[in-house]
N, C-alpha and C positions, 0 to 999 in steps of 0.2 A: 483637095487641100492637103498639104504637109506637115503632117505634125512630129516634133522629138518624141520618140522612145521616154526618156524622164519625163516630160510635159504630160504625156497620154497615161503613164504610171502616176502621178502628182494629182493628175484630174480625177482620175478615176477610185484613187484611195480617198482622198478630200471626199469627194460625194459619198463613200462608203464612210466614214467615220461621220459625215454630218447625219446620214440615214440611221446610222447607228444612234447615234444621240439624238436624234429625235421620239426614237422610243424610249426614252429617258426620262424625259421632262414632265412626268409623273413621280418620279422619283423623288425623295428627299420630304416630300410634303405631308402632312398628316391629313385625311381624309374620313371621312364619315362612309363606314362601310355596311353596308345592311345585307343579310341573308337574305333569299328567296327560297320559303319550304317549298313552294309545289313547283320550282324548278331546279333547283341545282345551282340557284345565278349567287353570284356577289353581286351589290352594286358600290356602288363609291361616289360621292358628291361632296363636293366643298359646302363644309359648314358652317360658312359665313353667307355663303346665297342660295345653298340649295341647289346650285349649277350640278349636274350629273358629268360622270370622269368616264371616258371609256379607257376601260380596262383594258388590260392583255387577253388572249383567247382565252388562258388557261382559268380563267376568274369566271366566263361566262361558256357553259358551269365549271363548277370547280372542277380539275381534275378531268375533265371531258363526260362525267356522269352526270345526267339530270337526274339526281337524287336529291330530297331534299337536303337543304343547307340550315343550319340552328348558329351555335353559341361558335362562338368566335374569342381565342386568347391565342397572346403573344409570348412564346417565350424570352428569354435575356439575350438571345440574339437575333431577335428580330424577325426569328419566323412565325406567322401566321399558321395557328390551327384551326381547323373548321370539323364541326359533329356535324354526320350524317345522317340522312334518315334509313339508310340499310346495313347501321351500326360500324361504319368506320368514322374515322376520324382521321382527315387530309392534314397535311404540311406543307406549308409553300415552300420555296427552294430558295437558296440563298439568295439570287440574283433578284428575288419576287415575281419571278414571270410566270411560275408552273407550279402546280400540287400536284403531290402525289400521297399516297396510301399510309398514312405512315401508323396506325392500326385498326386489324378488327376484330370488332369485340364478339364473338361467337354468339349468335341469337339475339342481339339484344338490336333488337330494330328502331327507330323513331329515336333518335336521339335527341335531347333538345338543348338546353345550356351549357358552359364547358368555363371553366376557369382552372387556375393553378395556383403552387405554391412555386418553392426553390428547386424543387425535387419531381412533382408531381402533376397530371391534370384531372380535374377530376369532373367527370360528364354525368348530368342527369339522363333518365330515357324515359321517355314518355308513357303518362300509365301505372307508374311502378313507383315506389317509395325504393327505391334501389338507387347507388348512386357508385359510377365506376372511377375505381383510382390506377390511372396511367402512371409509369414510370416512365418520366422523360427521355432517361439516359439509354433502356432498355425496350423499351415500348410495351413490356409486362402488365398484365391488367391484375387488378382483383374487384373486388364487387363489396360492398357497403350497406349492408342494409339498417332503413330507416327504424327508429323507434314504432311497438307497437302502434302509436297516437297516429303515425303517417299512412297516409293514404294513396297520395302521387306527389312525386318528386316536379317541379319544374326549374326555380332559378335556382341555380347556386354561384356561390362567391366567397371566396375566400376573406375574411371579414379582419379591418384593422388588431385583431386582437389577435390574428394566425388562424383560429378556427372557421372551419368548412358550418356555413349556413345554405339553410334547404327552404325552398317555399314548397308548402303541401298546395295545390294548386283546388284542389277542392275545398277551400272553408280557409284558405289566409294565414294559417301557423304557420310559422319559420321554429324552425329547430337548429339546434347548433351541434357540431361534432368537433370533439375533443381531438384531434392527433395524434396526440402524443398517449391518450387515457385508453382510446377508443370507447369513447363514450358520449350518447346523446342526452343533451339537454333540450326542454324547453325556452327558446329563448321570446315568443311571444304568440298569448293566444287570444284568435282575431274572434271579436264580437258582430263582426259585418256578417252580413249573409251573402254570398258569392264567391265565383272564380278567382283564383291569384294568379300569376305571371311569375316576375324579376323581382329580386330585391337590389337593391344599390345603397352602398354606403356613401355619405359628402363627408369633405373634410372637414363642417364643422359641427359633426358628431350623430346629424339629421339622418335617420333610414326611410327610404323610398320606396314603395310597394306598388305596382301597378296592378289592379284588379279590372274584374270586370264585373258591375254590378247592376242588374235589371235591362241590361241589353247595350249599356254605355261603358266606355273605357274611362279606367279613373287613375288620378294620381294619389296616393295619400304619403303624408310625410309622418314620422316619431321622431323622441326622444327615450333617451335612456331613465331609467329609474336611478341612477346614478350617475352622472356628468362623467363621462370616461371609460366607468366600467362596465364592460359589454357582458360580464358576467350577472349586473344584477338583469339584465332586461330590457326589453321595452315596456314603457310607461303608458299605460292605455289610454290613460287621461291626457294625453300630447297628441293624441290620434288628429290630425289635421287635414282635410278636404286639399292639395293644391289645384285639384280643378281635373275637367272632363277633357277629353279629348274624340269625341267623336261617337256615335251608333254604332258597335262592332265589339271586338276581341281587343282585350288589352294584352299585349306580350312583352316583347325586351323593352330593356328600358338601359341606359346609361349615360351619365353626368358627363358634358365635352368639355375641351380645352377652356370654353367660354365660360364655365361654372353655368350652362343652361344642363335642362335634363333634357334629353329625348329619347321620345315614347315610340313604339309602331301602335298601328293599329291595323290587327292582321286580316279582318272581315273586309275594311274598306280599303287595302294597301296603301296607308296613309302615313306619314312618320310626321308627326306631330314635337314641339321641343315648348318650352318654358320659358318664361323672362329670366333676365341676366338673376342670379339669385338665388332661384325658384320656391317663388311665391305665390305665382298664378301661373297656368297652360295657356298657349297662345289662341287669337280666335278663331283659324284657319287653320287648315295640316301647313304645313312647312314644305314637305317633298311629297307629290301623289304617283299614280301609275306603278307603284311598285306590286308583285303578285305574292301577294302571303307572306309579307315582311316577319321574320323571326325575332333572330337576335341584332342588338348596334354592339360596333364596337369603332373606336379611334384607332388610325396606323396609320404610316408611311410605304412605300414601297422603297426596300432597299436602293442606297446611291451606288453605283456602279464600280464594283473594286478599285483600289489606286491601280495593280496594276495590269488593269483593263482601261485604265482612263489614259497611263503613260503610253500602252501600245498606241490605243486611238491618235494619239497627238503624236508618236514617231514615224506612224506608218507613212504618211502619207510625205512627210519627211525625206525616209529612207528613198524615194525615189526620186531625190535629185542627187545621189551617187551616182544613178546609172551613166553612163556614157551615152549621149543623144547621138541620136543615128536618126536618119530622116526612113518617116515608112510613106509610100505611094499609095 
């Protein structure tokens, strides 16, 4: 059969740009992304069914390392960072297809939560009341250490008020770190007896603790001792049950686009979420089969430059300038 020179150029770009943009169509969408510590994995599922997203390779593991994977934050331009458990901490690449290295922290092993400011990120590590603060721009570390009262560092978050809060993970205190003062305060001490996890703030003023207490994973919710100000406290008398989530390890925890909260739960790799609200825990995990669920966080994976989308849509264009010429 005879085909034109432009005809054979026209087919052959066309199926290259639609193959192109089929690796796409993950893109633009915000997704529920979970750690895997004892593999190195991302995973990613739609947060309205729990449907699982395969990823790009460089997601499963991160970076080509089966090292574990923890706390997950996004800078202002939409790159994904991920703590490691052999104390780096990965960046994904603009495009969102690949991580790389982007630092490590000398010695400091097991990393586990990671949040930021405008400037900074700053990683708990496992074990240790130490908490490390990354320079975005430079990738410079220094190191944080907790008030005497701390014992081990696990969630941190950057809290509506600008200050760096810490969950001591043995006994439930959160403590708060000043910035600007360089200085720790008490910001609430837990009368429970057992493991803590994640803290998370809601927008309408509620802090969320995941613990783990007497072998089950728990939600509890507060209030401030002052409507607003993060400086008097949490109110221990506001201390609230939102409900269990399973036999196991409680870990990350984070509030979705949906105003639900979802929880892991890392013994049973289970990610467990809340009614619309969060008022109650649901009565079944949400997404199972995950292995040693960490950290949640919400993201998209970058749309594809404009002009990576103009080539797509000229190239295949450009090949009806050629001159057809018949090939045998």
């Amino acid at each position: 059969m005879k085909i034109t020179h432009a005809r054979y150029l026209f087919t052959s770009l066309f199926a290259l740009a639609l193959s192109f943009l089929s690796t796409y169509t993950l893109h633009g969408q915000t997704y529920l992304f979970v750690s895997e510590y004892s593999t190195g994995n991302l995973r990613a599922y739609d947060y309205t069914t729990g449907t699982p997203v395969t990823l790009p390779a460089g997601y499963t593991p991160v970076a080509g390392i089966s090292t574990g994977s923890d706390g997950m934050v996004l800078d202002d331009s939409g790159r994904l960072f991920v703590n490691r458990g052999n104390g780096t901490i990965s960046r994904r690449s603009a495009d969102g297809l690949t991580f790389s290295t982007f630092v490590t922290i000398t010695g400091a092993s097991d990393l586990l939560d990671l949040t930021r400011n405008t400037s900074h990120l700053f990683a708990a590590r496992y074990n240790t009341n130490v908490i490390y603060q990354v320079d975005i721009s430079t990738a410079t570390y220094t190191s944080i250490t907790g008030p005497p009262a701390a014992t081990r560092f696990d969630g941190v978050r950057i809290g509506p008020d600008g200050r760096l809060y810490a969950v001591d993970s043995s006994d439930g205190d959160i403590f708060a770190y000043d910035l600007a003062t360089s200085t720790w305060s008490t910001f609430f001490s837990s009368s429970l007896a057992g493991d803590a996890s994640q803290v998370e703030f809601a927008a309408d003023g509620r802090i969320f603790v995941s613990r783990t207490i007497g072998g089950t994973a728990q939600i509890y919710s507060y209030t401030l001792n002052i409507v607003g100000d993060y400086s008097s406290g949490i109110n221990p008398a506001s201390q609230t049950l939102i409900g269990s989530f399973g036999t196991g390890t409680a870990t990350g925890i984070r509030i979705g686009p949906d105003n639900r909260l979802y929880a892991n739960n890392f013994s049973s790799g289970e990610v467990w979420r809340s009614n619309v609200g969060i008022t109650a825990m649901g009565t079944s995990a949400f997404i199972t089969g995950v292995s040693s669920p960490g950290s949640l966080y919400f993201a998209a994976i970058p749309e594809p430059t404009l002009t990576l989308m103009v080539l797509l849509v000229l190239l295949p264009l450009a090949g009806l300038r050629f001159k057809p010429h018949k090939l045998n």
